[in-house]
C-alpha positions in Angstrom: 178.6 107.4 97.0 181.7 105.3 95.8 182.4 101.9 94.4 181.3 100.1 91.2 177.6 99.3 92.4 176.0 102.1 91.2 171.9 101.6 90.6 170.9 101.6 87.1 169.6 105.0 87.3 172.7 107.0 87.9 174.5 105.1 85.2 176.0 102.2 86.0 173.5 101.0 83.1 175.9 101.9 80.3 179.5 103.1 81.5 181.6 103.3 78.5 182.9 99.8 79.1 179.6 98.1 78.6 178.1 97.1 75.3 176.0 99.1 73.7 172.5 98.1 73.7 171.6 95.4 71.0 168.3 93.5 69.4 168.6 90.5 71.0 168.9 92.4 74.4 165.5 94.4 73.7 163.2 94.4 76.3 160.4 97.6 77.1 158.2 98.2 79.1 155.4 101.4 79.7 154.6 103.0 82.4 151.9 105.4 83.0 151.0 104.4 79.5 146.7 105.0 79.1 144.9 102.6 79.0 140.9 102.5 77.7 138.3 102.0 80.3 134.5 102.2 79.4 132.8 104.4 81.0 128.8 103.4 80.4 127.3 106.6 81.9 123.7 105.5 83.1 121.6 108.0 81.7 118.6 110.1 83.1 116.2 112.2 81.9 116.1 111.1 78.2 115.2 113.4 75.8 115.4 113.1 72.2 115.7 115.5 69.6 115.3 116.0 66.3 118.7 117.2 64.2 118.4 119.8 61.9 121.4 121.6 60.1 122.4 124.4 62.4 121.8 128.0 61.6 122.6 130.7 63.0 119.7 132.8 65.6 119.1 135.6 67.5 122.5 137.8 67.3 125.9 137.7 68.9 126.1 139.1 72.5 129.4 141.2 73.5 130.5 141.3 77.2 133.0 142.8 78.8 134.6 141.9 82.3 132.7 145.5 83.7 129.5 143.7 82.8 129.8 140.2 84.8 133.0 141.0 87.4 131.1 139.7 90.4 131.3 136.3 89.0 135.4 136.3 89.4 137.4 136.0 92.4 137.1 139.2 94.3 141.4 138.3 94.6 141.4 139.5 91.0 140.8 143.1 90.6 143.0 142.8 87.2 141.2 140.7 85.2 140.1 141.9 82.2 138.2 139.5 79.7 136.3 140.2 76.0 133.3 137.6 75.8 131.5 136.9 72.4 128.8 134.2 72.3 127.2 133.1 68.6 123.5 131.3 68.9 122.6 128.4 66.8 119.5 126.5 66.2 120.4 122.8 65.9 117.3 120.7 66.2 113.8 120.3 68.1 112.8 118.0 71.2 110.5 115.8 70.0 109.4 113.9 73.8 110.6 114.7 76.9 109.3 117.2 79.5 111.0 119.9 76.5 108.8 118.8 73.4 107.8 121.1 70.8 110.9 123.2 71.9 114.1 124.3 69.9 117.6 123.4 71.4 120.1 126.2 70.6 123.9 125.7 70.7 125.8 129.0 72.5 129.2 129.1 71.2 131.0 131.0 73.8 135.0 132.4 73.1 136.7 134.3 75.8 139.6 136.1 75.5 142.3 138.2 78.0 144.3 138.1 80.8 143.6 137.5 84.8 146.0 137.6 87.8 146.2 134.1 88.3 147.6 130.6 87.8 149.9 131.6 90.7 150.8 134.8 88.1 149.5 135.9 84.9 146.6 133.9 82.6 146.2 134.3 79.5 142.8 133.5 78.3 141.6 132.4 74.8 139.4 129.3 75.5 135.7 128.2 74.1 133.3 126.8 75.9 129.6 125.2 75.1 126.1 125.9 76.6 122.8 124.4 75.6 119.8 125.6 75.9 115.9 124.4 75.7 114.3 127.4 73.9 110.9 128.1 74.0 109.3 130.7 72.1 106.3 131.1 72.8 106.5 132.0 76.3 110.0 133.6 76.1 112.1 131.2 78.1 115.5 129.8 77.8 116.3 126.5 80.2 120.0 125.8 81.0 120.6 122.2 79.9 123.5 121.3 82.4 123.9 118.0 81.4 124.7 118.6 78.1 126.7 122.3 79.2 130.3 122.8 80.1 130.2 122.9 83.7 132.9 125.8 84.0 132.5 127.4 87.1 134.3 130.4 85.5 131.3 131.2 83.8 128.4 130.6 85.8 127.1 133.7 86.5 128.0 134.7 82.7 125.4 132.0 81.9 122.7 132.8 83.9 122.7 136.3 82.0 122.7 135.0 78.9 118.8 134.6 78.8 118.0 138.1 80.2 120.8 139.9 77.4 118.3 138.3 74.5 115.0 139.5 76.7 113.9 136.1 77.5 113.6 134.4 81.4 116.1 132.1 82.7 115.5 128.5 83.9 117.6 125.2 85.0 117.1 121.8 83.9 119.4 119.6 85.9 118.4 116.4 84.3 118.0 116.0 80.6 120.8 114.7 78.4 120.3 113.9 75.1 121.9 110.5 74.0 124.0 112.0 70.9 125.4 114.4 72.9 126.2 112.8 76.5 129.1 114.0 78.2 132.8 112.5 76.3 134.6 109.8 78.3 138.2 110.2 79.3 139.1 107.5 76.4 138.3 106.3 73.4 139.5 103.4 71.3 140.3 104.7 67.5 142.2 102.1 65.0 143.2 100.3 67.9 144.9 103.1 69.9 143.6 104.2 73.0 143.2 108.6 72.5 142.8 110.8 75.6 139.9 113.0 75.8 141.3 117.2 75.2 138.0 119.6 74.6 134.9 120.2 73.1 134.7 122.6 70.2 131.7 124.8 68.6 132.8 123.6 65.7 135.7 121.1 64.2 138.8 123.7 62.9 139.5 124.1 59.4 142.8 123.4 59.2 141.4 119.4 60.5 139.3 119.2 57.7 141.1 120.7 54.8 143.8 117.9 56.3 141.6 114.9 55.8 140.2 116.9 52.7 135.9 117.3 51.6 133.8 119.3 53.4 132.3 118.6 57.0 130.4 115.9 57.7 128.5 114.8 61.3 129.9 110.8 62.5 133.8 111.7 60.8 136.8 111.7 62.0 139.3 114.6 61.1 143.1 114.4 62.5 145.4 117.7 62.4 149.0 116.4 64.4 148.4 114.2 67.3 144.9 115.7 67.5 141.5 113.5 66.3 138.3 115.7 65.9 135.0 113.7 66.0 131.8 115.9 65.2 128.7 115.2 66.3 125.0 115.7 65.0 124.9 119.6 66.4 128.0 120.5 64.5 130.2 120.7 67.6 133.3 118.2 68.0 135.2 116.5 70.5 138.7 116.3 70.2 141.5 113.2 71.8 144.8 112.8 71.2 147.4 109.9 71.6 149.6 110.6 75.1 152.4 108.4 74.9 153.5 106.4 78.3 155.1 108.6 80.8 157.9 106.2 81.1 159.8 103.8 78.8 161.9 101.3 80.6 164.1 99.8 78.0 166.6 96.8 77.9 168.8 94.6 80.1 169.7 97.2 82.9 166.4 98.3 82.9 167.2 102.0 81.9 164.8 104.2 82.7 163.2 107.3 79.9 160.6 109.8 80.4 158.4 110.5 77.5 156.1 113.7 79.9 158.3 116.0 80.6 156.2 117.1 83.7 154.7 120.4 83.4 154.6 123.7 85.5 151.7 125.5 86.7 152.0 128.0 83.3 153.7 125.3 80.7 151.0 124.7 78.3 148.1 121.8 77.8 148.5 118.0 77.2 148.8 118.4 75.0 152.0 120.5 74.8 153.5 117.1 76.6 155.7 115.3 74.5 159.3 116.7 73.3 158.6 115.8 69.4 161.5 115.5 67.7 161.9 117.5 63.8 162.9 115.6 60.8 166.2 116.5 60.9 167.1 114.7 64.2 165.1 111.6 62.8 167.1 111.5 59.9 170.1 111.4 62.0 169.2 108.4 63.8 170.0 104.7 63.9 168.0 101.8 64.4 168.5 100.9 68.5 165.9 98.0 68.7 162.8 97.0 67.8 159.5 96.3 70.3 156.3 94.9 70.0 154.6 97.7 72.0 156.7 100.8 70.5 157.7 99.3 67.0 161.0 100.8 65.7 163.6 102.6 68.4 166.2 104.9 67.1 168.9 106.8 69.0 170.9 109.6 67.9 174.6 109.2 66.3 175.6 113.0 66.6 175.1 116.0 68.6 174.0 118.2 65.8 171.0 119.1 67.0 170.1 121.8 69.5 168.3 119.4 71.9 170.7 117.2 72.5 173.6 119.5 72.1 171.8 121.8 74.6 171.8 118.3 77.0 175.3 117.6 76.4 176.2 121.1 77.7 173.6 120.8 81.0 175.5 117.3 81.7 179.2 118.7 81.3 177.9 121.7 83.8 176.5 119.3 86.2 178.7 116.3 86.0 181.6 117.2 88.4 179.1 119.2 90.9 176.1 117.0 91.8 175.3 113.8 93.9 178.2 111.9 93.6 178.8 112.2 90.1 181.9 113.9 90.0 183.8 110.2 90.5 183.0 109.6 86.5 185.5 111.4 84.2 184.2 113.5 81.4 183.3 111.4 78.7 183.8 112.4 74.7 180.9 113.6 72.6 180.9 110.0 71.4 181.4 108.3 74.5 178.0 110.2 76.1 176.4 109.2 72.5 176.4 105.8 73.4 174.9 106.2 76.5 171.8 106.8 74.3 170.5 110.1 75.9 167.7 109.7 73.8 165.2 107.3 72.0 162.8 108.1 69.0 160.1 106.1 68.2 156.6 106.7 66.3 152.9 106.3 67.2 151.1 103.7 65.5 149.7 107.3 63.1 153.6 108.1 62.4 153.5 110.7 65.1 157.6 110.8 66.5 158.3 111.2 70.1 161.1 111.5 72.3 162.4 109.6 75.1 164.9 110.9 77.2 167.3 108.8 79.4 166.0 110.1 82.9 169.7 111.0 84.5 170.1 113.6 81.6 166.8 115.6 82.5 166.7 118.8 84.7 164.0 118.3 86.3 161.2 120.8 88.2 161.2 121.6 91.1 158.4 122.2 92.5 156.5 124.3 94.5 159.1 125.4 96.2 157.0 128.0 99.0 159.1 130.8 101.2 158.1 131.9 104.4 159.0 135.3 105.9 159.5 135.7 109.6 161.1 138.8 110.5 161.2 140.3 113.7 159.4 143.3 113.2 157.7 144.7 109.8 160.6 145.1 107.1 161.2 145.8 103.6 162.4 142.0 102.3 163.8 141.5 98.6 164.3 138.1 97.8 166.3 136.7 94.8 166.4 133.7 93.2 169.7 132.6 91.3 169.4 134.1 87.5 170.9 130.1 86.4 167.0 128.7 87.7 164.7 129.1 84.6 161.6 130.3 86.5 158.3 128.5 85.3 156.0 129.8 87.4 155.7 132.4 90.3 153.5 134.2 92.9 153.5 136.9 93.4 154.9 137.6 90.2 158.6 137.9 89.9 160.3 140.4 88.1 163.9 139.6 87.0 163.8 136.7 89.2 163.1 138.8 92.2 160.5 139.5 95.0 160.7 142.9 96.9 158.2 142.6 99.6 156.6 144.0 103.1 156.8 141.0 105.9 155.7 140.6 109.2 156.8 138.7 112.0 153.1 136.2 111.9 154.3 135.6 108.4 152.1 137.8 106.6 153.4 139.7 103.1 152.2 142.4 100.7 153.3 143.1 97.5 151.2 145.4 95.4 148.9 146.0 97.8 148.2 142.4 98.3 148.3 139.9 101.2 150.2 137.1 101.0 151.2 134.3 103.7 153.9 132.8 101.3 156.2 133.3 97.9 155.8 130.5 95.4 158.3 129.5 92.3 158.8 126.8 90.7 161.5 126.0 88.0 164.2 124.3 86.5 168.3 124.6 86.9 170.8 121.8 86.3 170.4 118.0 86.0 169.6 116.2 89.1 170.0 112.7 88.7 167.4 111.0 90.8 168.3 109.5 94.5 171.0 106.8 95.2 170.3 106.8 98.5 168.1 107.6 101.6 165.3 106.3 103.1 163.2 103.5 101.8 159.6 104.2 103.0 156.5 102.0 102.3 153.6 103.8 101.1 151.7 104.2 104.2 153.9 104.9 106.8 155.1 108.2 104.7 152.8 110.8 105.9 154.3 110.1 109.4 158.0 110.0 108.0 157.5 113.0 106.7 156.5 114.6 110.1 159.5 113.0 112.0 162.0 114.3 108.8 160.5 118.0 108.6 160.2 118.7 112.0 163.8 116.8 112.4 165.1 119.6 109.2 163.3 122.7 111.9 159.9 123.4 110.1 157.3 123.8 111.9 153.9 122.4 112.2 151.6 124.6 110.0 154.8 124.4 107.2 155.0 120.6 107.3 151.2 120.8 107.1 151.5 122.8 103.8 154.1 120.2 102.9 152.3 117.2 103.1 148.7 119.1 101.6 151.0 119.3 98.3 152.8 116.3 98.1 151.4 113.0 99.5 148.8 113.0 96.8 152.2 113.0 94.5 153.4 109.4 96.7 150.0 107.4 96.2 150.7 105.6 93.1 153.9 102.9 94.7 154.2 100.7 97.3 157.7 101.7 98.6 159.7 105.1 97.9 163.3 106.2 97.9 162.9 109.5 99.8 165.8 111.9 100.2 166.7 115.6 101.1 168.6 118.3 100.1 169.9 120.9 102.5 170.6 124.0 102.6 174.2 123.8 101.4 173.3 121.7 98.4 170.6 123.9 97.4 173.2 126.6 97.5 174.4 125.1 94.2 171.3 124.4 92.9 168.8 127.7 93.2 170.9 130.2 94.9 169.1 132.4 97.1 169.8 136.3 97.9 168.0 137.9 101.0 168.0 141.2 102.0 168.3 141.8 104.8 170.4 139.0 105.6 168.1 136.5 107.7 169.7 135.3 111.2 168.1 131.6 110.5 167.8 130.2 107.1 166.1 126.8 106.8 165.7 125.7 103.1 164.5 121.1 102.4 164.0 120.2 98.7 163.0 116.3 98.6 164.0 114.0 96.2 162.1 110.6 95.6 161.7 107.6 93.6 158.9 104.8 93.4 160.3 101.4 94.6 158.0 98.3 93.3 160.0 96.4 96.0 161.7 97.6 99.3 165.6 97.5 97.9 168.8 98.4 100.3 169.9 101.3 99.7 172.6 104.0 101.3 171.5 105.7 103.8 171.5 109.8 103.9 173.7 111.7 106.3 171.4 113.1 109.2 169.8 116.3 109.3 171.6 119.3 111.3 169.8 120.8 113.5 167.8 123.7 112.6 167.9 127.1 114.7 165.1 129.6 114.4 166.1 132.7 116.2 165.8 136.1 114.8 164.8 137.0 111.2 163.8 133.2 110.0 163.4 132.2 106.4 161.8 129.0 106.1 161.9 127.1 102.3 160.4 124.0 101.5 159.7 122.3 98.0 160.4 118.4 96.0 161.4 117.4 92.9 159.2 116.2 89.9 160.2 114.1 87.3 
């Protein structure tokens, strides 16, 4: 696209010509920024108990996978998982149909790995079960209500009574006030925190932090993490998520605070890019707001992060979308472009912000489909400049060597597959400046008309639209654009042996719209041949 009316979004918001962004020009606004709801669970089944200081009972049970594999998926014959669950007596039911009966905490910690999360899992998670306990007659009663409700360990659970020679039963029902289920929020000194995990107990790094010994009804904080314990001596942990987007100043400029994550990048947690004390030290006051308190931007490019952007955008600059009619601006000049925005929570937790053209974003989901015309030994290799996030099967050196058959089918170690997934990052993609403009409900039948315009067919753009039109729910109008196969050429190289006769490869781009705007149109799609050995690539962009 030429001519000076660039949108916002690819820059137009700060060419070097413009003044840089000043105080009296402040203006933010959040988006995707939590907000508290009450939940007011109605309660059944009430029960109440009476709180004692835990101690440990019984004695630790040891599993291994050997002893519980028919409760995973019979699609992971890898798995291998170490279970260790600890027993404590925390109280006794005083009414309810449990009276006279002890409720006993299981503390449960599994570790290993699995084939899974579209590769490899590594597992080192706790989980909570509470029982009704009664001694006289030998029987333990599953308190779901008040259990984690972990599918993953079902039939673990139901095994747990018979390993200490007791009977099993189920109580669907009870819940016990102190200990009802946490809500997704929670206001805490007038931030709103987001609900992370239930622990058996509240980590003593938290509480030698806040300093004295652990108490039931505190608070402990360790980072951006709050730990509130409760009268069993368990704790529930939130955390302050910062907005997903910060839209800042007169030309509206667009940062993203939640980097969005792959299918194997980490927790919530993990969100945020925090920023180290050095970089803070090397900022300057940008602005100040009312919702974000003090802004600082960076005044040099000593810092890997934003030296590490600086090189992505020199890469990308003269290659993608139009770009290339900029010239290559000075270290200073892309400083004042403010690439990046600091700012701290109202705890003193920094975050970063960065300016939404500089960000490589994910692409994701990218799926490959195999169509040869008789079983053949296929490698496929993705380019070695695409950071690979998350893959499945599992590549190896950014590689798949498979068996494929002409209905589509693969195997690759023994395994049937009907497609390859990856997802990952390469160079910055600034978001669309052009295509079509698409109101919220007429996109799942664009999509059909645009696929099946770009040769997919109808059980691929039925895998296409599973994945992403709960992605397109959130706006009234979207800027939706694709990529071809050329462009993707520059992008995430692909290397197919043997050669396919047809190769059809769409990423999409899009963009919320709060308003239908004008702008350019794409070029048409060309028209898609599927003769031969096809290869058929579909995926979209996540920012």
């Amino acid at each position: 696209m030429q001519g000076p009316e660039r949108p916002a979004l690819a820059l137009k918001a700060r060419l070097v010509a413009q003044e840089p962004l000043s105080l009296r020009d402040e203006s933010v606004n959040m988006e995707g920024a939590q907000t508290c709801v009450s939940t007011g669970a109605t309660l059944t089944g009430l029960s109440h108990v009476q709180f004692e200081q835990r101690r440990a009972v019984f004695h630790s049970v040891e599993l291994a996978t050997s002893s519980w594999e028919e409760s995973l998926s019979p699609q992971n014959p890898d798995t291998h998982i170490d279970v260790k669950i600890n027993f404590f007596d925390v109280g006794v039911f005083v009414d309810g149909p449990h009276r006279g009966e002890r409720m006993v905490l299981a503390a449960i910690h599994s570790t290993g790995d699995m084939t899974a999360c579209y590769g490899h899992c590594t597992l080192d998670i706790d989980e909570l079960q509470r029982f009704a306990v009664d001694e006289h007659d030998g029987r333990m009663t599953i308190l779901s209500r008040i259990s984690d409700n972990n599918g993953f360990l079902t039939a673990l659970t139901a095994m747990i009574p018979g390993k200490l020679g007791m009977s099993a039963d189920a109580d669907t029902s009870t819940v016990v006030n102190e200990l009802e289920s946490p809500g997704p929020n929670k206001t805490y000194d007038g931030a709103c925190l987001t609900y992370f995990r239930d622990a058996p107990a509240v980590p003593i790094q938290a509480a030698v932090l806040e300093g004295g010994g652990l108490t039931p009804d505190h608070v402990y904080k360790s980072g951006r993490e709050f730990w509130f314990t409760r009268v069993d001596g368990t704790a529930v942990s939130y955390y302050f998520r910062p907005p997903k987007f910060v839209v800042i100043g007169p030309y509206r400029d667009r940062y993203s605070c939640l980097p969005d994550k792959g299918k194997s990048e980490g927790s919530e947690l993990d969100d945020p890019v925090v920023p180290d004390t050095g970089t803070i030290a090397d900022s300057v006051l940008l602005a100040t707001s009312a919702v974000l308190g003090d802004i600082f931007v960076l005044k040099s490019l000593n810092h890997p992060r934003v030296s590490d952007m600086r090189r992505e955008w020199v890469k990308s600059e003269s290659r993608h979308f139009g770009q290339s009619n900029h010239p290559l601006q000075s270290d200073s000049q892309y400083l004042s472009l403010n690439p990046i925005i600091l700012w701290r929570d109202r705890f003193g937790e920094p975050f970063t912000c960065i300016y939404e053209p500089f960000i490589n974003p994910l692409m994701a989901e990218p799926v490959i489909y195999l169509y040869p015309e008789s079983p053949s030994d296929v490698r496929v290799a993705i380019g070695r400049g695409v950071r690979i996030e998350a893959s499945s099967p599992r590549l190896f050196r950014n590689e798949w060597r498979v068996r494929a058959f002409p209905n589509g089918d693969l195997i690759s170690s023994a395994r049937r597959y009907k497609k390859l997934f990856w997802e990952g990052r390469s160079a910055v993609i600034g978001p669309p400046i052009s295509g079509d403009v698409v109101a919220k409900a007429a996109v799942p039948a664009y999509l059909g008309r645009a696929l099946r315009a770009r040769g997919l067919s109808d059980g691929e753009i039925a895998d296409f639209k599973a994945y992403w039109l709960p992605q397109m729910r959130s706006s009234p109008h979207y800027l939706i654009y694709f990529y071809d196969s050329k462009k993707l050429e520059t992008i995430a190289p692909l290397k197919i042996t043997p050669e396919p006769d047809s190769i059809i490869r769409v990423l999409m781009d899009f963009r919320p719209l709060e308003h239908p705007d004008s702008f350019p149109t794409a070029d048409p799609p060309q028209p898609a041949s599927r003769r031969g050995f096809v290869v058929v690539e579909w995926g979209g962009i996540k920012r």
